[in-house]
N, C-alpha and C positions, 0 to 999 in steps of 0.2 A: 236069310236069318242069321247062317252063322256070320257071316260078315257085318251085317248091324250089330252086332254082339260083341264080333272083335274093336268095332268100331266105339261101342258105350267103355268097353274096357279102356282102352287106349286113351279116352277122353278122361277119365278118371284117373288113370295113371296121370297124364300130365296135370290134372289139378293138386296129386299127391305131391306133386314134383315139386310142383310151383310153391307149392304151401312150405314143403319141406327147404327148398333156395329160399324161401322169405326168412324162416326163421333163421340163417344164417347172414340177413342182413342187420348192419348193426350200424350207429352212429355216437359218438363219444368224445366226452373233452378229455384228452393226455393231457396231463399236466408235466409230467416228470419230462415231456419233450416240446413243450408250447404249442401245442398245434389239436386240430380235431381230427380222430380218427372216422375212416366210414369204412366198413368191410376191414376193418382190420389195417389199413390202408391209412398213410396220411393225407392228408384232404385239406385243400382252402376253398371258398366257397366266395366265387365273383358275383352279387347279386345285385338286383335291380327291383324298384318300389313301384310296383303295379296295386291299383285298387279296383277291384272286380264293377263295386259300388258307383264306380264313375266313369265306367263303357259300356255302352249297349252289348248285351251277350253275343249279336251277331260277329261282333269282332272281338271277342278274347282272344278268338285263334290268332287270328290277324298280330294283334299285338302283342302276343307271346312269340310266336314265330319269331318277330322284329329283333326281341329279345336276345332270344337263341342263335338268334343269326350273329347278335355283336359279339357274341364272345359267352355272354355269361352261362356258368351254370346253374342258377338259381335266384327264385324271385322271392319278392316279400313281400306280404299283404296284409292289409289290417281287416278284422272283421266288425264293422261297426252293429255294435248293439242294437241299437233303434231301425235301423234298416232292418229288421227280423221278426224284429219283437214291438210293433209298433203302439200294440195297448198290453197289457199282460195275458199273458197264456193266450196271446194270438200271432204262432208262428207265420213267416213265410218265406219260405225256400223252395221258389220254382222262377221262372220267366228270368230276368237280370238277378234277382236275387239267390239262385243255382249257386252256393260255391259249391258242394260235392262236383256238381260238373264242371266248375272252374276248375280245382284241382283236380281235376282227371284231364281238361285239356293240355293241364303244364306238364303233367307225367308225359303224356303220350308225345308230346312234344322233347321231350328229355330234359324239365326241367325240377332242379328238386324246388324246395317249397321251406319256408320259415313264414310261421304263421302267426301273426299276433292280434290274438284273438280280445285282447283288454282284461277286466271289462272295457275301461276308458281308453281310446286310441289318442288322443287329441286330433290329427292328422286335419285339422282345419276344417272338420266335419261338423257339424250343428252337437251342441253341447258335450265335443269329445266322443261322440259315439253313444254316450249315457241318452237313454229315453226319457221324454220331457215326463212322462207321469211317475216317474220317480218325485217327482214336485208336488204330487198330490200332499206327502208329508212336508209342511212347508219348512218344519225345523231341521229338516235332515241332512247330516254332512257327511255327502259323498267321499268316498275313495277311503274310506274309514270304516272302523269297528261299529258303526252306527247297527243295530239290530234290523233298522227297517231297509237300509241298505243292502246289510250281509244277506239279508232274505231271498233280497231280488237276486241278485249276484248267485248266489246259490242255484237257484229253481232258474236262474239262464244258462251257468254252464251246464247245468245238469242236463238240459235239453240237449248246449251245442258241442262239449266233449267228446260225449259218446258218438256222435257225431262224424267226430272229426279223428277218432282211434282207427279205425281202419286203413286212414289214409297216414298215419305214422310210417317213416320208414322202414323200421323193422317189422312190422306189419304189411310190408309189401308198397307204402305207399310212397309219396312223394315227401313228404314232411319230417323236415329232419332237427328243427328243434322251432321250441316252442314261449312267446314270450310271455311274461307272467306282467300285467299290469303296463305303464308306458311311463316314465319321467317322471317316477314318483319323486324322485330326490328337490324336483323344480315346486313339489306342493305344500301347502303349510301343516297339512295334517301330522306327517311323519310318522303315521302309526305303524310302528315292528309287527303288532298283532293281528292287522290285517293283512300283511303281508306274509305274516306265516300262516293266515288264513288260507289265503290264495293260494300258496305253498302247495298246504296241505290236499286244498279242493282239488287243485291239477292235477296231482299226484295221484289222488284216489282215484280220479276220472281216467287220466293216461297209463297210470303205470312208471314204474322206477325206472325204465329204462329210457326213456325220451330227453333227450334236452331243454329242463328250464332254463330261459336269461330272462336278464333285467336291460334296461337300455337307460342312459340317463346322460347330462352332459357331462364333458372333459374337465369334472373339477371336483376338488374333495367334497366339496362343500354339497353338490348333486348327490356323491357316491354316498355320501353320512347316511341319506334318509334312503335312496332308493335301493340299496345293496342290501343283500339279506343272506346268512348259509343257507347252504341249498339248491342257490339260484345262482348262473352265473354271470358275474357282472361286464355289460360291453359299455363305452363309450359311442354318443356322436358327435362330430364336429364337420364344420364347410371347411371347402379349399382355401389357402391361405394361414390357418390354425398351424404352431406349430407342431409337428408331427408326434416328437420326441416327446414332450411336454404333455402333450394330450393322454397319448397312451402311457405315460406314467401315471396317470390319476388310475385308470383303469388298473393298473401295476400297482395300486396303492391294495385296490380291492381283490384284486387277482392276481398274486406273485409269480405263480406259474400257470399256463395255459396261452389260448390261442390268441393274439391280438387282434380284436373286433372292432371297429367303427360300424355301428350299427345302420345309421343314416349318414353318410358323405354329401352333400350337397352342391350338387350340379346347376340348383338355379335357385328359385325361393321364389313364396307366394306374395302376392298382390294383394292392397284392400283398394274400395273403393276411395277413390277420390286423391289416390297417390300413382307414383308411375310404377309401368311396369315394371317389376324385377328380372333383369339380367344379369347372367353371371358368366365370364369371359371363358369361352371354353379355352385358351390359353392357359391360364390360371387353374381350371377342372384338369386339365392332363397332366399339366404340372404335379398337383398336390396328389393326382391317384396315380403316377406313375412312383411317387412316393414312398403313398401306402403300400401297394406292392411290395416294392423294393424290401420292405422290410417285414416281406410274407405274411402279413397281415391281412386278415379278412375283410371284404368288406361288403357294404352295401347303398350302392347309386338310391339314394331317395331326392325326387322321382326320377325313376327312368321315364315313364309316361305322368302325365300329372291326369288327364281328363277334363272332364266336365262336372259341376255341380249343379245338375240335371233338379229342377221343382225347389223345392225350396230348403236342400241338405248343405248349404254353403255356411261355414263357422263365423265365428268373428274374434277378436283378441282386446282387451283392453289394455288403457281406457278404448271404451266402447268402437271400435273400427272395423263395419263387417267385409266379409271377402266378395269377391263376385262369383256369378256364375263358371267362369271359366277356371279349369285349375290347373292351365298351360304349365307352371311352374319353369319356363326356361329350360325345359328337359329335351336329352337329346331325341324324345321323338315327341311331335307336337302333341298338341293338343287333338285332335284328327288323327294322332297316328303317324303323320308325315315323320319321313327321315332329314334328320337337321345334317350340319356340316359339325354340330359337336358328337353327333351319332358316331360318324365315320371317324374325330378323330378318339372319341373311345375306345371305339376299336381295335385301331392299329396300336393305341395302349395294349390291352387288352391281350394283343395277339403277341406281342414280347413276351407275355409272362405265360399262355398256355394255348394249347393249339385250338382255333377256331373253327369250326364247322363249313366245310364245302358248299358250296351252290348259289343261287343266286339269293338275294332278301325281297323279301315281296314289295311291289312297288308302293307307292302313296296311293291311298285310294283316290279313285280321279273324284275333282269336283266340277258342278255344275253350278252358272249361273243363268236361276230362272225368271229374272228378271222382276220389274215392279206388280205390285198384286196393291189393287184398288181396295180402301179400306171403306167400309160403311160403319156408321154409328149406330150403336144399338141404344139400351136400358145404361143408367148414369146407376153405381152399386144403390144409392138409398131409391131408388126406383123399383129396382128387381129384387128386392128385401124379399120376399113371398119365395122368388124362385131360386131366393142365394140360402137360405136360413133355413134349413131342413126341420130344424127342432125349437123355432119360433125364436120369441121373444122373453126373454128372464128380464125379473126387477126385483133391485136390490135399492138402499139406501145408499148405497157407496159403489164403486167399478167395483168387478173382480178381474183376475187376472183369468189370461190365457190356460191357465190348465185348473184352475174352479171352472170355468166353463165343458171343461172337456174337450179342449181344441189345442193341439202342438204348435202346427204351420197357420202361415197364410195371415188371414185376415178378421178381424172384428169390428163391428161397426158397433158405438156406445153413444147413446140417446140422451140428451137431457134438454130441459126447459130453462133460460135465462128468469130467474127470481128475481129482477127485479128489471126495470128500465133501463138502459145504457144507451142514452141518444149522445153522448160523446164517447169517445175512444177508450174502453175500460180495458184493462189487461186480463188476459185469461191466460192462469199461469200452471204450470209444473214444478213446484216451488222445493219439493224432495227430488226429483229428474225423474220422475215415474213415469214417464211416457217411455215405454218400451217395443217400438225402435221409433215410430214416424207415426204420427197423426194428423190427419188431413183435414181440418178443422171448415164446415158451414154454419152458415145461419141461415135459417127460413131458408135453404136451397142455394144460395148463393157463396162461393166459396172467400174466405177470409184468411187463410193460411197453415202453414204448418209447421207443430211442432216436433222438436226433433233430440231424440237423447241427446246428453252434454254440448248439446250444439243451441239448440233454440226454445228454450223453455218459456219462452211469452212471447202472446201477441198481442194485439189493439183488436177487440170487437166491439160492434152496437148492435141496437138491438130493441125491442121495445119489451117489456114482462110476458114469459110466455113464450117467446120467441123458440121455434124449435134448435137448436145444437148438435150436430152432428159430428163426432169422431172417428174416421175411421182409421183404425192404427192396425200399423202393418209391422208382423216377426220378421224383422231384417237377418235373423242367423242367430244363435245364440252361440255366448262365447265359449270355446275351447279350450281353452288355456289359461292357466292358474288359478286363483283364486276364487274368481267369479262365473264358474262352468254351473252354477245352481242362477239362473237366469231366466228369472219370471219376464212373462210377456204380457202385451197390453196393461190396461191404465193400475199400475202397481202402487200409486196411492195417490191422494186426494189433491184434483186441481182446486182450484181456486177464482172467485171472479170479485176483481178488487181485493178487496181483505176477508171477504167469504168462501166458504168451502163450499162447493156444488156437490147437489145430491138428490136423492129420486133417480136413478138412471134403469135407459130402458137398453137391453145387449143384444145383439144379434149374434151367434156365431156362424160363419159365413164358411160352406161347402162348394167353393167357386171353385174347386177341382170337378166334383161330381156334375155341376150348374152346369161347365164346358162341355163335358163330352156325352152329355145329356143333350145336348142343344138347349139348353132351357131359357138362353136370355134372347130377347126376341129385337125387332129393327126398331126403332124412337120413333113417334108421330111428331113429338116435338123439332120445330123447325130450329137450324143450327145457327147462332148472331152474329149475324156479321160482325161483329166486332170483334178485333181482338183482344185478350185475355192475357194476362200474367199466370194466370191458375184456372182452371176451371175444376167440375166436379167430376170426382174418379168416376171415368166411362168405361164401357166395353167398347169396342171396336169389332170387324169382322170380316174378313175376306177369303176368296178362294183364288188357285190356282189348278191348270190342271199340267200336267208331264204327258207328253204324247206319248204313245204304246207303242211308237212303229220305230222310237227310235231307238239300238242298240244300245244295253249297260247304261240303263236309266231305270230307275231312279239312281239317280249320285249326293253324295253329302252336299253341304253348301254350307252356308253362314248369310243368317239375316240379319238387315241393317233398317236404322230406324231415323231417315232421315225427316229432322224437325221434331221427331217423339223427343219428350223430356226422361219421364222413368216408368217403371212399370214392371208386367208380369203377360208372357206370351206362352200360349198352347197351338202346337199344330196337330191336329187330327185328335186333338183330347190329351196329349201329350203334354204336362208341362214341362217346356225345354228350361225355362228359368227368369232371371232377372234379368229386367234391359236398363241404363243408367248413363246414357251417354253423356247427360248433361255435368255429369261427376266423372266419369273415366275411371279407369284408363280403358277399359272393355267398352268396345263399341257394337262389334258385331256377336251373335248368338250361334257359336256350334249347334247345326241341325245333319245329325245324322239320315242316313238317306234308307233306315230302320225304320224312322216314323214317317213316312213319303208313299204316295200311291202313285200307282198307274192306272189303275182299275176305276178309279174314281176320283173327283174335285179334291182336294189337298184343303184343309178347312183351317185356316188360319184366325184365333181370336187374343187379341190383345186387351187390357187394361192396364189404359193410360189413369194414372192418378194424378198427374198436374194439370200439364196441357198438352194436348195433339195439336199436329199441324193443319189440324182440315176445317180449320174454320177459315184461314186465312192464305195457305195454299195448296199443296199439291197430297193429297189424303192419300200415300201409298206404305208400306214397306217393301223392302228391296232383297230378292236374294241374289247374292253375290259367290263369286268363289275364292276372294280373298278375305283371311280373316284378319280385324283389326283390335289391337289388344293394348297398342301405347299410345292411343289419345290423351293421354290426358289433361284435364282441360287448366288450362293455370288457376294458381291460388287467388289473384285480385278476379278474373272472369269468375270462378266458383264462387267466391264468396255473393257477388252479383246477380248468380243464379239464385243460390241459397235465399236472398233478400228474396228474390221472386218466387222462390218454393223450388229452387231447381236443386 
């Protein structure tokens, strides 16, 4: 007893300890010597852009590790609103969406932490990180003094601050400063008042003693709007910028203190239907052995890009969404894998401060599990009952994507042809209100698709009555500048001939829930032989199984979609994301080997919305272990798809 007693004492003594060394951690901008203090200590901070949001938890470690092994001592992360807060006052922070356990794995791993919490991130996330029912107000303009704004904004940090105070550094944690807002200097609002909003909110929630910044690009005209007292102001700019030039804007805002590049850019995102972006790591060690040189801070965005896993992928205007994949040209893939711009990071890296001992964890291994037979199930206006949880709504006119109460995914919009059309009448989008793609039937047979800024008429017939089928698909709403308030589905009134259509019948379609339900069942309908330019958006369905007997299996892979046009794949209920070969440059689908069994058949369900290949040859998808990211398919072949709905 005495000894369990010595033993509770002892345990409390060191928690006194602990607590008592926390509050003598500290983290600070000196100005009078340009640089950040931490412990009293002068400090530069080599960091790297990880998003929690777009890796399976099972490999945070993994990819922090990666990290730490190249040199850096600190990462950056954004925390996207909508990933949390999906309707109001319905948090969730467990399973992938864990950051407390994020940032406890990058502590324990020795990494400190800059958090940039928004509200709005851009980070090529589905509308900047902002939750699409912010839209329910349809007048409201974001990133502003708007009331109905500041509301939201309020009652979310208030949940995620307090949150995220324990893991401050001077509180013991990993977090050593904090960004207030993202590139507001790039927006038209320019509101000072919300920005000492924000200020203020941070402040109250953290405390005086944490580091706010501001982040914005390398030019006055950025720093006018984004800069605020208070907050300190950093610059971003890619490799090849001049150095000098850059960080004097920042020097405009900041006469004395530590010299930031916030984001450095080692690669850059992809849209669909453009090539892949590369960026020569020749040129990346160049300009950051630069940065260094002239002790300046910085931070690698991205060290890892990820995946944009279901349907969280942004888009930028005019209207060009991203894909699923958000390789970003970073020195570790998209998987994780180690590049040769890793290594020469590095040996950057390790010039200017000493590197950490031991080996770096390999690439995780992949498998390829070969072809998996697809079967045809229910076509989407067939399994309406088993996709539309909460029926059928009828309006006089479409409503959009969040009048319905639906973010992602998909809408099917109903109406009847009013009059005859036995020759080729245009049915048009005549304001571009198809928001993103509509996949347009009549009486069950498909006739084409319309598509934002791209294809806003086609030729139908038809006889009076004729049923009309839309199903329009949220391709990503946009991230960036002006247009991040980005309604979805039929946002205003087609047209047939010189009339406006109307009577419409809505479905809003829970094809996440449909999947991992099993709910869509095998077609009795027989498949025509014929081939097709378009058919009608089907499901599909297969399985695989991984044998048990074999060692370090399940492993990652990448599946490929040979002869598929475009679409949306879930394995085991899982949606991995969007497949779009027929546009490029992403070919193949990161499937981590988190969603993969042993235990049981591996349940693979695709819908294809143009056309599959199994009418006319070989009905499989393929996994692979190499992933394919620069197809891209030429401009005179896309446009030729395009005609055909590709």
């Amino acid at each position: 007893m005495i000894f369990t007693s010595f033993l509770r004492i002892g345990a409390v003594a060191l928690v006194l300890l602990g607590n008592s060394l926390g509050a003598l951690r500290s983290f600070s901008v000196d100005h009078k010597n340009d640089c950040f203090r931490k412990d009293g200590e002068e400090f530069r901070y080599i960091s790297g852009s990880i998003h929690y949001s777009r890796i399976p938890r099972v490999y945070w470690k993994d990819r922090l590790l990666k990290m730490y092994m190249a040199g850096l001592n600190t990462i950056q992360t954004y925390v996207p609103w909508n990933f949390h807060e999906p309707s109001p006052n319905q948090y969730i922070f467990n399973g992938d969406r864990d950051l407390e356990n994020f940032l406890q794995l990058a502590q324990d791993i020795g990494l400190l932490v800059i958090l940039r919490p928004g509200p709005y991130i851009c980070a090529e996330w589905d509308m900047g990180g902002l939750p699409a029912w912010l839209l329910k107000k349809k007048a409201i303009v974001l990133r502003s003094s708007d009331p109905n704004y500041i509301a939201a904004v309020d009652t979310w940090m208030g949940k995620l601050l307090p949150m995220m105070k324990p893991f401050l550094y001077q509180n013991g944690g990993p977090i050593i400063s904090v960004q207030v807002e993202n590139e507001y200097g790039s927006y038209f609002t320019c509101d000072y008042n919300y920005m000492r909003h924000l200020s203020k909110l941070f402040r109250g929630h953290l405390g005086d003693e944490v580091v706010l910044f501001t982040t914005d690009g390398a030019g006055l005209a950025y720093l006018k709007c984004g800069s605020i007292q208070g907050l300190y102001a950093t610059v971003d700019f890619g490799p090849g910028n001049h150095m000098i030039a850059a960080f004097d804007a920042q020097r405009h805002a900041e006469p004395h203190g530590p010299l930031v590049n916030s984001e450095f850019y080692p690669g850059w995102l992809d849209h669909w239907g453009s090539h892949h972006a590369t960026v020569s790591t020749a040129i990346v060690v160049k300009s950051l052995n630069e940065i260094l040189a002239l002790k300046a801070n910085v931070n690698l965005y991205m060290f890892i890009g990820g995946t944009n896993f279901g349907y969280w992928n942004g888009a930028n205007n005019p209207y060009t969404p991203q894909p699923t994949s958000y390789d970003y040209d970073a020195p570790l893939t998209e998987a994780g894998d180690l590049t040769d711009k890793y290594f020469a990071i590095r040996d950057v890296i390790k010039t200017y401060r000493k590197i950490p001992e031991g080996p770096i964890p390999p690439p995780t291994p992949k498998y390829a599990y070969g072809a998996v037979k697809m079967t045809k199930l229910q076509t989407v206006s067939s399994a309406l009952e088993q996709l539309s949880f909460s029926g059928p709504v009828k309006r006089t006119y479409p409503m959009s994507f969040i009048e319905l109460n639906q973010a992602f995914g998909f809408v099917l919009y109903r109406t009847k042809l009013p009059v005859n059309c036995s020759s080729p009448t245009p049915l048009s989008s005549p304001l571009n209100g198809v928001h993103d793609r509509a996949y347009v039937s009549v009486d069950g047979v498909p006739v084409g698709i319309l598509e934002r800024n791209k294809g806003l008429t086609i030729n139908i017939t038809g006889s009076s009555g004729s049923q009309v089928d839309l199903l329009v698909e949220n391709m990503g709403r946009i991230n960036y500048g002006s247009g991040i308030n980005d309604f979805k589905g039929l946002v205003s009134n087609l047209t047939l001939g010189k009339d406006v259509l109307s009577d419409w019948t809505m479905y809003s379609l829970n094809i996440d829930e449909a999947v991992s339900q099993g709910l869509i069942q095998e077609t009795q309908v027989p498949d025509s032989s014929q081939p097709a330019s378009l058919a009608l958006p089907t499901f599909y369905r297969g399985s695989f199984l991984i044998p048990d007997g074999i060692p370090d299996l399940p492993q990652d892979t990448y599946i490929l979609f040979p002869g598929w046009r475009k679409g949306q794949v879930w394995i085991n209920g899982f949606n991995l994301g969007r497949y779009w070969p027929a546009r490029g440059p992403q070919v193949t689908l990161f499937v981590p080997a988190s969603v993969l069994s042993t235990a049981a058949p591996n349940n693979v369900t695709v819908l294809e919305l143009e056309v599959s290949p199994c009418t006319t040859g070989s009905c499989v998808v393929e996994f692979t272990k190499t992933p394919i990211l620069n197809a891209t398919v030429s401009t005179a072949h896309r446009r030729k798809l395009f005609l055909r709905g590709g």
